[in-house]
Backbone and ligand atoms as CSV (ligand in chain L), in Angstrom:
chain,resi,resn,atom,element,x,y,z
A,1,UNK,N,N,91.401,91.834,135.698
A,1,UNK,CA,C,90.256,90.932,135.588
A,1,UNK,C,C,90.419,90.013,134.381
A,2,UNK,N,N,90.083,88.671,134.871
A,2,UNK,CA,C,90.138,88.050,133.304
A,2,UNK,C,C,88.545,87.861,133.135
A,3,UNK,N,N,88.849,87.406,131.628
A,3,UNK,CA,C,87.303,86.937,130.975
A,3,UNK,C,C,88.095,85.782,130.334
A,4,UNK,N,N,86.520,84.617,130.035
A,4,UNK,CA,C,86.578,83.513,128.784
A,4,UNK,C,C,85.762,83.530,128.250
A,5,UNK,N,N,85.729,83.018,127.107
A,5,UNK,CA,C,85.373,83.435,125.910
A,5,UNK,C,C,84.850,82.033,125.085
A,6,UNK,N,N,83.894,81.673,124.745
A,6,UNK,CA,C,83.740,80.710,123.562
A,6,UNK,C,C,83.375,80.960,122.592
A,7,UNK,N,N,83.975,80.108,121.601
A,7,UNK,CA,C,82.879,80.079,120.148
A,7,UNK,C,C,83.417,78.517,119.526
A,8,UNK,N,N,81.507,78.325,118.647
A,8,UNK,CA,C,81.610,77.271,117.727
A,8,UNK,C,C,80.961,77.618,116.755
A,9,UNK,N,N,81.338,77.192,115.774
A,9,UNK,CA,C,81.179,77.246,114.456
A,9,UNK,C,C,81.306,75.697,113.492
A,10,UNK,N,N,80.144,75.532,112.483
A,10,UNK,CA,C,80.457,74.394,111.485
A,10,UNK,C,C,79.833,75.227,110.215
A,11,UNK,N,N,80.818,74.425,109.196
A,11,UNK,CA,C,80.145,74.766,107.774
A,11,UNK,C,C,80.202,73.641,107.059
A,12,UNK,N,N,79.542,74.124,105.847
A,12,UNK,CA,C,79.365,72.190,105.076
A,12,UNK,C,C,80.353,72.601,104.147
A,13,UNK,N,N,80.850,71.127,103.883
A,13,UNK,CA,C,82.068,70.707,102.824
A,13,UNK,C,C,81.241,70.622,101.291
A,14,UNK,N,N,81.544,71.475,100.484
A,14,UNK,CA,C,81.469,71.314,98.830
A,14,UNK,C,C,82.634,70.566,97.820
A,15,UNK,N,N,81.630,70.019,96.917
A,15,UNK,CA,C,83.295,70.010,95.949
A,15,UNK,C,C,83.694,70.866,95.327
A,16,UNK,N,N,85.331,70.698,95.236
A,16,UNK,CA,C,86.221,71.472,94.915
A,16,UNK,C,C,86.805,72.006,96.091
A,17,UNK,N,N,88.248,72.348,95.980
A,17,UNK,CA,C,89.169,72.577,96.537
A,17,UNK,C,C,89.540,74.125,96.073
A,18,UNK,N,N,90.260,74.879,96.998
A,18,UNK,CA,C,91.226,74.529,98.153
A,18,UNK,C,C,90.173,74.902,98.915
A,19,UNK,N,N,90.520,74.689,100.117
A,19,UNK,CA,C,89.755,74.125,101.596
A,19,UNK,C,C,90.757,75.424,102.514
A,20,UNK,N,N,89.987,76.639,102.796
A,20,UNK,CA,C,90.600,77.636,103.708
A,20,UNK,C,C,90.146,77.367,105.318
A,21,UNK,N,N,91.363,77.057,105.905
A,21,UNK,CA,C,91.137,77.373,107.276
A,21,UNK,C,C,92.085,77.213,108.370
A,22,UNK,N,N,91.489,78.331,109.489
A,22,UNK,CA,C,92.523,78.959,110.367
A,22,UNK,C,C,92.964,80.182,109.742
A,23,UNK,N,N,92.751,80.730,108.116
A,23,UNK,CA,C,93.292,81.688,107.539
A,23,UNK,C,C,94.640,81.360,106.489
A,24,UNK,N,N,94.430,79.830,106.286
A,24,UNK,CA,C,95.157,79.167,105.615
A,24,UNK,C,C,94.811,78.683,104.144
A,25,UNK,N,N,95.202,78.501,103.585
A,25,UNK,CA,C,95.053,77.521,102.285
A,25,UNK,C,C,95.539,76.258,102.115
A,26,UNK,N,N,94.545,74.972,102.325
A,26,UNK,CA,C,94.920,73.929,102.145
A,26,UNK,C,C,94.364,73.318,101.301
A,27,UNK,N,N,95.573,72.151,100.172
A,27,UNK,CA,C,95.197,71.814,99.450
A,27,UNK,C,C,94.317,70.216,99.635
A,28,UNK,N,N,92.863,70.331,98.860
A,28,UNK,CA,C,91.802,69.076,99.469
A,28,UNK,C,C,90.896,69.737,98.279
A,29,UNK,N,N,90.523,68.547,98.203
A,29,UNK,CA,C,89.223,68.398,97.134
A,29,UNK,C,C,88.073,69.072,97.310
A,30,UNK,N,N,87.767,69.435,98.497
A,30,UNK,CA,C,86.807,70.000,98.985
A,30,UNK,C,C,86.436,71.753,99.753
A,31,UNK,N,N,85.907,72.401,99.597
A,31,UNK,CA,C,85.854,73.824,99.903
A,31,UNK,C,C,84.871,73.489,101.318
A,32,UNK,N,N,85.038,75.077,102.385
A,32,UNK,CA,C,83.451,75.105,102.378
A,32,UNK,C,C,82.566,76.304,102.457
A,33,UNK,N,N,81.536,75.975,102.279
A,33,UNK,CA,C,80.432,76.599,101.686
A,33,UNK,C,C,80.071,77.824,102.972
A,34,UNK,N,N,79.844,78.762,102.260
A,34,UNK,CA,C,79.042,80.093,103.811
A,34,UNK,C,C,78.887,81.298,103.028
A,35,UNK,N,N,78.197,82.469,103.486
A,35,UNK,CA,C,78.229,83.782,102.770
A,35,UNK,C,C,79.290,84.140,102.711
A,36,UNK,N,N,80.398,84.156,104.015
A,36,UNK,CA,C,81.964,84.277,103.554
A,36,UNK,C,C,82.595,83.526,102.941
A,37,UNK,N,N,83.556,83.620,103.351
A,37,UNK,CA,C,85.093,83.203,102.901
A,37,UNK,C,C,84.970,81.585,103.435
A,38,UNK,N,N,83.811,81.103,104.538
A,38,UNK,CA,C,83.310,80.143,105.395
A,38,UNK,C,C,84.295,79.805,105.640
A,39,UNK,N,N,85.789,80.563,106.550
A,39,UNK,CA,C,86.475,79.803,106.985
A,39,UNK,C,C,86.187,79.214,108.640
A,40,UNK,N,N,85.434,78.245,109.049
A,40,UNK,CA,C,85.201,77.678,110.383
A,40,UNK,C,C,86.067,77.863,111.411
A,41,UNK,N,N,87.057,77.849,111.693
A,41,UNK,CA,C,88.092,77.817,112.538
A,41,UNK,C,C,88.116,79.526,112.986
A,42,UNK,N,N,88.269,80.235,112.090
A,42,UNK,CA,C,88.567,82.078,112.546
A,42,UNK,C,C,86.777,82.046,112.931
A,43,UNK,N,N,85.960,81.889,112.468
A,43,UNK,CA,C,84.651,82.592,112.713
A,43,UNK,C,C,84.321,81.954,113.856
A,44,UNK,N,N,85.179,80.669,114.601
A,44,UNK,CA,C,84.894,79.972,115.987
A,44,UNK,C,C,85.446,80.936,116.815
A,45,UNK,N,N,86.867,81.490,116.454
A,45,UNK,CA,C,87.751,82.227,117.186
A,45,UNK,C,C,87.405,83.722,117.345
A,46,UNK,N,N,87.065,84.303,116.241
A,46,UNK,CA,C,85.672,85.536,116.280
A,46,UNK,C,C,85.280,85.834,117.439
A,47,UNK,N,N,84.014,84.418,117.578
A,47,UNK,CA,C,83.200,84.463,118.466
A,47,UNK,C,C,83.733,84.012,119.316
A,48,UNK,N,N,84.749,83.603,120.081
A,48,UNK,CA,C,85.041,83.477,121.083
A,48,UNK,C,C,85.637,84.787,122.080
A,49,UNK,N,N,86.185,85.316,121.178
A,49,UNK,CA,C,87.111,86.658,121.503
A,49,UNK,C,C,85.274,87.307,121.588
A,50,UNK,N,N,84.766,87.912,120.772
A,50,UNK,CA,C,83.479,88.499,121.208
A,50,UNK,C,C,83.305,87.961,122.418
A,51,UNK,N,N,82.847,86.797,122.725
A,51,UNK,CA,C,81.952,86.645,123.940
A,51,UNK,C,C,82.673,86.580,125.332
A,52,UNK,N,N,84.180,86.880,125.155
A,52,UNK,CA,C,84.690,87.077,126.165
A,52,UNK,C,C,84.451,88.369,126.692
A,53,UNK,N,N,84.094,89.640,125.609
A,53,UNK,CA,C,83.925,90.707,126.098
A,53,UNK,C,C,82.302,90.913,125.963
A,54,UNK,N,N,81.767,89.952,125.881
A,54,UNK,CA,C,80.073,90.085,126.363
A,54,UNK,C,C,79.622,91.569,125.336
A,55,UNK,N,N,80.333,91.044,123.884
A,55,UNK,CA,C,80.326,92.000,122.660
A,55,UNK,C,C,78.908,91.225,121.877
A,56,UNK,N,N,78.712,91.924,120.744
A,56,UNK,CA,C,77.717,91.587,119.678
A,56,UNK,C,C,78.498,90.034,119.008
A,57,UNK,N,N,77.729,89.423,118.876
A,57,UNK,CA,C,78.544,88.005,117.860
A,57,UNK,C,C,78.554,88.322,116.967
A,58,UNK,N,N,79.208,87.150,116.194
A,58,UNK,CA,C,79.698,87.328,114.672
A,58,UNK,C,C,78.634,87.747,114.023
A,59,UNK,N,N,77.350,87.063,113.719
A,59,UNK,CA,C,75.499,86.982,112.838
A,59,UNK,C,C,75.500,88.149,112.982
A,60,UNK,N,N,75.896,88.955,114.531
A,60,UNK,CA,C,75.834,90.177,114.609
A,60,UNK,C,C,76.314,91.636,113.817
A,61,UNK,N,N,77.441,90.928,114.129
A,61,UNK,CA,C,78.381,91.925,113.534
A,61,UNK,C,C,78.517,92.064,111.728
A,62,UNK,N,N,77.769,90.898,111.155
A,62,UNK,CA,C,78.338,90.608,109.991
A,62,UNK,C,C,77.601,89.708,109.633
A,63,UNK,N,N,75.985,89.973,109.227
A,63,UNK,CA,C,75.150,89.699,108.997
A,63,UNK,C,C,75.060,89.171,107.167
A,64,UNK,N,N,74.285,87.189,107.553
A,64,UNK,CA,C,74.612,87.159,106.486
A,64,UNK,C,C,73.739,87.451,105.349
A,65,UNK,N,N,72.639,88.610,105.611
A,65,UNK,CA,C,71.532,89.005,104.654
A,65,UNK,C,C,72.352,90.231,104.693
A,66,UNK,N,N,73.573,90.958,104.405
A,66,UNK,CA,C,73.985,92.076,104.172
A,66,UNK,C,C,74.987,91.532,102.782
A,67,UNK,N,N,74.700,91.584,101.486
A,67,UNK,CA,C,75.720,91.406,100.147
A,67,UNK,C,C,76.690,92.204,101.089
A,68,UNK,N,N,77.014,93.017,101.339
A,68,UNK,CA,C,78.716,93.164,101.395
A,68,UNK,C,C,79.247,92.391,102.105
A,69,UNK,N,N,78.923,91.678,102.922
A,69,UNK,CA,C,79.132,90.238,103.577
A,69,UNK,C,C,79.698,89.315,102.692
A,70,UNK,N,N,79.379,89.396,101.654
A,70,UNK,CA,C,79.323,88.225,100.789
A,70,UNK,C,C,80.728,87.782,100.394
A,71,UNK,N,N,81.503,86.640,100.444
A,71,UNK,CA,C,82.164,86.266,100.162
A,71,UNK,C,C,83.707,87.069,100.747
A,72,UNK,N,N,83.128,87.671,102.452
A,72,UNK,CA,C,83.976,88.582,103.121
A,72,UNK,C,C,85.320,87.492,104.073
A,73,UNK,N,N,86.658,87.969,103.640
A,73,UNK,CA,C,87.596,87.457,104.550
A,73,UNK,C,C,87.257,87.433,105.770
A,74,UNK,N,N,87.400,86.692,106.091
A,74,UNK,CA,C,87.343,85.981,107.507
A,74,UNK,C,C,88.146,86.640,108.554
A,75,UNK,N,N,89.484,87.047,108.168
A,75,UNK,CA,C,90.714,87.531,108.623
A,75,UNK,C,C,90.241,89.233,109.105
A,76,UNK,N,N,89.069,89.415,107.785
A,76,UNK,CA,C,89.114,90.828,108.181
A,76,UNK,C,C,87.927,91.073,109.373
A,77,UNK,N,N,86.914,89.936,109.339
A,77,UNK,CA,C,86.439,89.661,110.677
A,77,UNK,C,C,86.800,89.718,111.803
A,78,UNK,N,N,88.216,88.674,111.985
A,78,UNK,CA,C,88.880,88.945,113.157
A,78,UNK,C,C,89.605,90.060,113.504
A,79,UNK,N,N,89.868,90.411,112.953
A,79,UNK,CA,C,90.362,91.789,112.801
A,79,UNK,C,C,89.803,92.732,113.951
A,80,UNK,N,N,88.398,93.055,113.202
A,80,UNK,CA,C,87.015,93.989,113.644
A,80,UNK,C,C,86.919,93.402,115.200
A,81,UNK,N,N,86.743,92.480,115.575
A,81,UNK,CA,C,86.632,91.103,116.943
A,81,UNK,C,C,87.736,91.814,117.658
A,82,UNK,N,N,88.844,91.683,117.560
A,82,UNK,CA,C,90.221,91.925,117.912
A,82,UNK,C,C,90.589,93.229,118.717
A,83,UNK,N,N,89.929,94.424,117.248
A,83,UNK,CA,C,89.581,95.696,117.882
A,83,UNK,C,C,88.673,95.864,118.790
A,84,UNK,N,N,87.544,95.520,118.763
A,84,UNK,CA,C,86.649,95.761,119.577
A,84,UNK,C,C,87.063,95.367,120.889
A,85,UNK,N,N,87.577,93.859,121.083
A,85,UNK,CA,C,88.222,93.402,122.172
A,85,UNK,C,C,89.385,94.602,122.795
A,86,UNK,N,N,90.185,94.789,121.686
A,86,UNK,CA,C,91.630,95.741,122.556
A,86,UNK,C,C,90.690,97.213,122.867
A,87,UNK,N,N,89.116,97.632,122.137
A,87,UNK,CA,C,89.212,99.156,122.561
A,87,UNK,C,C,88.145,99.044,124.103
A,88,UNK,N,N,87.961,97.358,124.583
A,88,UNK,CA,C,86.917,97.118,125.523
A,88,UNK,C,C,87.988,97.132,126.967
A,89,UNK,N,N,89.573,96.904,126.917
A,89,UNK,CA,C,90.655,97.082,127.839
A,89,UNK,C,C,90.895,96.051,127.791
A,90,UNK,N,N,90.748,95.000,126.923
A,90,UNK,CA,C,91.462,93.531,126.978
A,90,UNK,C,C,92.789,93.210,125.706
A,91,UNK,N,N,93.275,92.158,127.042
A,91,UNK,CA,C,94.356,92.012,125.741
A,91,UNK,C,C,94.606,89.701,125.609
A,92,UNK,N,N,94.330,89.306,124.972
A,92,UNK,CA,C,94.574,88.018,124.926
A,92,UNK,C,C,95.829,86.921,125.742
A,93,UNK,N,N,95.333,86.361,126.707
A,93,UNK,CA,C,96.095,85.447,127.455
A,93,UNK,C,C,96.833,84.410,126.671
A,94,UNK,N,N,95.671,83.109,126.289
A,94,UNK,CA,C,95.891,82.475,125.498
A,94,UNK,C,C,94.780,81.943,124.606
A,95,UNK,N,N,94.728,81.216,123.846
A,95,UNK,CA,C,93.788,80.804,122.800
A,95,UNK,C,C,93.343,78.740,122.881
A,96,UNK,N,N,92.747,78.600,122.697
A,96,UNK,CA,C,92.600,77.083,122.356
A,96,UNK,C,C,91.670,76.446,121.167
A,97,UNK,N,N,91.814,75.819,120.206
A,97,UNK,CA,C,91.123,75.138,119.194
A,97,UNK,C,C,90.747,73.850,118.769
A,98,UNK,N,N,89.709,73.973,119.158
A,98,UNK,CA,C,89.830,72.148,118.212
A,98,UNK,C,C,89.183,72.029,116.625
A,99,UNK,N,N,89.220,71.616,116.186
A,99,UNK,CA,C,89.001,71.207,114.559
A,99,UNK,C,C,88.489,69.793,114.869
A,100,UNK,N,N,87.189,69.758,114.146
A,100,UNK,CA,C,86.575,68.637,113.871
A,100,UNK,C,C,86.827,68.715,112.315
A,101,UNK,N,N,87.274,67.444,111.582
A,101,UNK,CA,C,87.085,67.424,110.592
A,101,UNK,C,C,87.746,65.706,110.313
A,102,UNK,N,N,87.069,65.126,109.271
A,102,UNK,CA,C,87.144,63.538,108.939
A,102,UNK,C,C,88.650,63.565,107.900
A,103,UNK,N,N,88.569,64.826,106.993
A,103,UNK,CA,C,89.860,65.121,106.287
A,103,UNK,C,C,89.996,66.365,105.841
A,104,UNK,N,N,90.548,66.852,105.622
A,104,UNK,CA,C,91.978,66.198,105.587
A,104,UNK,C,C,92.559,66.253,106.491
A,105,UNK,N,N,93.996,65.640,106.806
A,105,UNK,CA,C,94.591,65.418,108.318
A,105,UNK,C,C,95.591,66.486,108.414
A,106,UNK,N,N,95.485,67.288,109.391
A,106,UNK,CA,C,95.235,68.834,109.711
A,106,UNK,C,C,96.716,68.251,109.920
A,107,UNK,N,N,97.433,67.398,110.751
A,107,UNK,CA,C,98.625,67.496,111.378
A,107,UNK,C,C,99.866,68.557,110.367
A,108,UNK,N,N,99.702,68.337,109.249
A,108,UNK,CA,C,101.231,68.507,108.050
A,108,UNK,C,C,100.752,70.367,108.824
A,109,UNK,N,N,99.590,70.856,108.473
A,109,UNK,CA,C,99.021,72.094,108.269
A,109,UNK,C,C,98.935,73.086,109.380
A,110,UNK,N,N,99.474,71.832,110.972
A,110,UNK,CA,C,99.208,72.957,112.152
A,110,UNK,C,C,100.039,73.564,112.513
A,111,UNK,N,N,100.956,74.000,111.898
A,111,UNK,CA,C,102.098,74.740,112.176
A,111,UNK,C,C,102.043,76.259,111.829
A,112,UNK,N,N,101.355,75.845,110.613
A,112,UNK,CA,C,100.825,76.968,109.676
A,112,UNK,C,C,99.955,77.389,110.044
A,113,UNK,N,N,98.869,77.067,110.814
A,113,UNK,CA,C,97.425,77.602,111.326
A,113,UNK,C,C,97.946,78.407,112.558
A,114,UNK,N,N,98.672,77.505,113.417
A,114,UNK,CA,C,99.194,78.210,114.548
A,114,UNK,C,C,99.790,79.587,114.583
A,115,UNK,N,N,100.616,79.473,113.529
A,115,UNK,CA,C,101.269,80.564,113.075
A,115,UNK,C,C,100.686,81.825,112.715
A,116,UNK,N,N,99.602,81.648,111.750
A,116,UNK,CA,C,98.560,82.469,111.334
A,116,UNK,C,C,97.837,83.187,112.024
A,117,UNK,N,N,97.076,82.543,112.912
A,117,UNK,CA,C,96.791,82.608,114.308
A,117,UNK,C,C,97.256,83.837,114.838
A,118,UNK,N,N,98.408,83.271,115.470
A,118,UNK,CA,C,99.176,84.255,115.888
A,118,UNK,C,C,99.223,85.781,115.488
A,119,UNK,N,N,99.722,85.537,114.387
A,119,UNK,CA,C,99.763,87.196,113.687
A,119,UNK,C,C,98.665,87.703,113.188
A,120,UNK,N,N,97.526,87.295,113.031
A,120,UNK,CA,C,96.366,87.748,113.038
A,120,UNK,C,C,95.857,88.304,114.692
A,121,UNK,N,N,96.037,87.663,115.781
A,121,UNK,CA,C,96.092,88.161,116.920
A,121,UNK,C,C,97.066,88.702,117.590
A,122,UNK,N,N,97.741,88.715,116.925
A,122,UNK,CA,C,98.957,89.682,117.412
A,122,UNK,C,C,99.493,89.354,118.838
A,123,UNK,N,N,99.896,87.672,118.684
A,123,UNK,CA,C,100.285,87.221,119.805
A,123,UNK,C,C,101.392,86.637,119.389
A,124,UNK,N,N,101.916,85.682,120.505
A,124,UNK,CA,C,103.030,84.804,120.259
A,124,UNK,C,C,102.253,83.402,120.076
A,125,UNK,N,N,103.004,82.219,119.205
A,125,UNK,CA,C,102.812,81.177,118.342
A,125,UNK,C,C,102.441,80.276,119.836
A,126,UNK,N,N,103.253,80.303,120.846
A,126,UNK,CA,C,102.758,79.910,122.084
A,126,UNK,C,C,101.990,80.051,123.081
A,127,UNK,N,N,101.155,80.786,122.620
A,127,UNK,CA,C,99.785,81.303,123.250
A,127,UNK,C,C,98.353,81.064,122.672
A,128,UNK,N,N,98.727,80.022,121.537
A,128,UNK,CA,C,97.807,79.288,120.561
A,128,UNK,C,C,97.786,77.953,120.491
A,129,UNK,N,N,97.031,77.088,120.959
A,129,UNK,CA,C,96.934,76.214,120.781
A,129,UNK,C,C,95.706,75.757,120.097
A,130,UNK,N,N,96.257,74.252,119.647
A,130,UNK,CA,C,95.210,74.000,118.211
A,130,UNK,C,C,95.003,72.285,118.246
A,131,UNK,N,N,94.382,71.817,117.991
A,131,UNK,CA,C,94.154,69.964,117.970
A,131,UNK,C,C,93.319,70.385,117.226
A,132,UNK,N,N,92.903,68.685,116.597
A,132,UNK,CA,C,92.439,68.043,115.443
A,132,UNK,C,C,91.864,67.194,115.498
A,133,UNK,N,N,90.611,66.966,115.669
A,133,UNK,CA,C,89.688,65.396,115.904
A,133,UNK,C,C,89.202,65.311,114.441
A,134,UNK,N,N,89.000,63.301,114.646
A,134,UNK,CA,C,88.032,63.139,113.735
A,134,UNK,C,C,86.658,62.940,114.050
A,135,UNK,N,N,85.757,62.589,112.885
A,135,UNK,CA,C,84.257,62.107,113.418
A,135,UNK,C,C,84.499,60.985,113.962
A,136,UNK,N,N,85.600,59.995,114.007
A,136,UNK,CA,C,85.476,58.717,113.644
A,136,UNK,C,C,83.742,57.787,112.214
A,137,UNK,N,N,83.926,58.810,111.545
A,137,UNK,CA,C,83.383,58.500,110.411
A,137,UNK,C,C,81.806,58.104,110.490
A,138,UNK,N,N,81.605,58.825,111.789
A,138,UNK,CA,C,79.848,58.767,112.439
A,138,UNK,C,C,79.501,60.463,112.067
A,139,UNK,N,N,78.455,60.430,112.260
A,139,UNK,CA,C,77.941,62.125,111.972
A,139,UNK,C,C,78.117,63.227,111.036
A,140,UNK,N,N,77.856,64.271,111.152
A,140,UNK,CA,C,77.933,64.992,109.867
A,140,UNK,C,C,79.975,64.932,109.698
A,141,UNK,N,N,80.894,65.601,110.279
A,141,UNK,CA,C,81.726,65.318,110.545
A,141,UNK,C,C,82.356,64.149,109.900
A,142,UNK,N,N,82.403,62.840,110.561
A,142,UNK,CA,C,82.585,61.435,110.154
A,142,UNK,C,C,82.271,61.313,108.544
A,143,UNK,N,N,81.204,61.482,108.006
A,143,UNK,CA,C,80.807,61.603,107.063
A,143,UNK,C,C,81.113,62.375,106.336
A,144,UNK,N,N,81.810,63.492,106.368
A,144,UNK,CA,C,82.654,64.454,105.347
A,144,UNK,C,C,81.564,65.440,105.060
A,145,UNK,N,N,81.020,65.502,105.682
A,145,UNK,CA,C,79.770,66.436,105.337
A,145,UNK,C,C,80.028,68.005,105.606
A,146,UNK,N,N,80.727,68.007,106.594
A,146,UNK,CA,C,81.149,69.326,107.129
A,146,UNK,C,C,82.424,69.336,107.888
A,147,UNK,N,N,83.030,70.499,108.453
A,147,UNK,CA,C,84.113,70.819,109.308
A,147,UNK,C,C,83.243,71.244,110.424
A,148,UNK,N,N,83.678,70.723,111.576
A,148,UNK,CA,C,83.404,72.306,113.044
A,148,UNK,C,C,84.580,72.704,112.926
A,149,UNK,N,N,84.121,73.538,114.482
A,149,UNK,CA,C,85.564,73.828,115.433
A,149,UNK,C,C,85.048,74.886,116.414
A,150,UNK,N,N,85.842,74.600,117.368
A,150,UNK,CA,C,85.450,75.675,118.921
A,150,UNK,C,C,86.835,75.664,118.985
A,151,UNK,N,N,86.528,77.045,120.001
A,151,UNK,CA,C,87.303,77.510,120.633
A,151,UNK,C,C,87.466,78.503,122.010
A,152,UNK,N,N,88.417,78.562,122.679
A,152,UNK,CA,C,88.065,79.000,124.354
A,152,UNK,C,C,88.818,80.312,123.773
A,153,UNK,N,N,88.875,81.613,124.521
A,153,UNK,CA,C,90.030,82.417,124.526
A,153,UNK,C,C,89.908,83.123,125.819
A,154,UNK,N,N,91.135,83.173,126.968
A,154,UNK,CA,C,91.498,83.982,127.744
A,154,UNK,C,C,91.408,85.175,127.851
A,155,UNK,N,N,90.829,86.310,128.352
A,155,UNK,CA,C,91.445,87.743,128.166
A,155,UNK,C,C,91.577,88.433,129.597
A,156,UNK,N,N,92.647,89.323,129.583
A,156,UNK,CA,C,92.991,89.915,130.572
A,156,UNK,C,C,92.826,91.517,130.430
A,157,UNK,N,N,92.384,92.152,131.772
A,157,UNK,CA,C,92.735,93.639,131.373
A,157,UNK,C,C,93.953,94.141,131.251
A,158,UNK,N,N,93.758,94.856,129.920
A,158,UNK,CA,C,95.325,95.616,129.237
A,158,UNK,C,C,95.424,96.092,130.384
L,1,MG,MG,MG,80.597,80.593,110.123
């Protein structure tokens, strides 16, 4: 049986740098802001993997009125997502991402996200896919105000 899966996620852009996401470190003037680690991209992918298995969401799982939340890796989120997914009989097809963001220009960095990706899901680098929009400089987005990002994920029974 397969399942799909979505999630979206945005957080707002602060100053100061470095700017984490996908589970990456990139260098940009700008951070962003959340009870975690606010990396946008994994907490899209989170919830996507959750809702493929018609699991608790992220708010759920990892509530952000709980301090031990606070300033929690993202990575170790997916993680928790991941398990729950492999102990529900699923195992990941493929993945898809988009990144909204005005800057910085993700291209130098998607190799590295992809990658990350990957071994955080314990897949192959080709079973991840990832794009990069801008606002075209309209909306929160456009305006540098924030990052999104969604994402689809496949799952099949192990
Ligand atoms: Mg979030």
């Amino acid at each position: 049986m397969s399942r799909i899966g979505i999630g979206h996620d945005t957080h707002r852009l602060a100053p100061g740098g470095p700017l984490r996401l996908g589970g990456v470190t990139i260098p940009f003037e700008q951070h962003l802001e959340g009870h975690s680690d606010a990396d946008v991209l994994l907490h899209a992918v989170t919830d996507a993997l959750l809702g493929a298995a018609a699991l608790e969401d992220i708010g759920e799982l990892f509530p952000n009125t709980d301090p031990a939340n606070r300033g929690l890796d993202s990575a170790r989120m997916l993680a928790v997502a991941l398990a729950k997914v492999t102990a529900a009989g699923y195992r990941i097809l493929n993945i898809d991402s988009v990144v909204f963001a005005e800057q910085p220009k993700l291209s130098p960095h998607k190799a590295a996200i992809r990658q990350r990706l990957a071994e955080l899901l314990q897949i192959d680098i080709a079973q991840v896919g990832l794009k990069a929009k801008t606002g075209e400089r309209v909306g929160p987005v456009g305006r540098q105000e924030a990052i999104m990002a969604q994402t689809v994920v496949l799952l099949t029974s192990a």
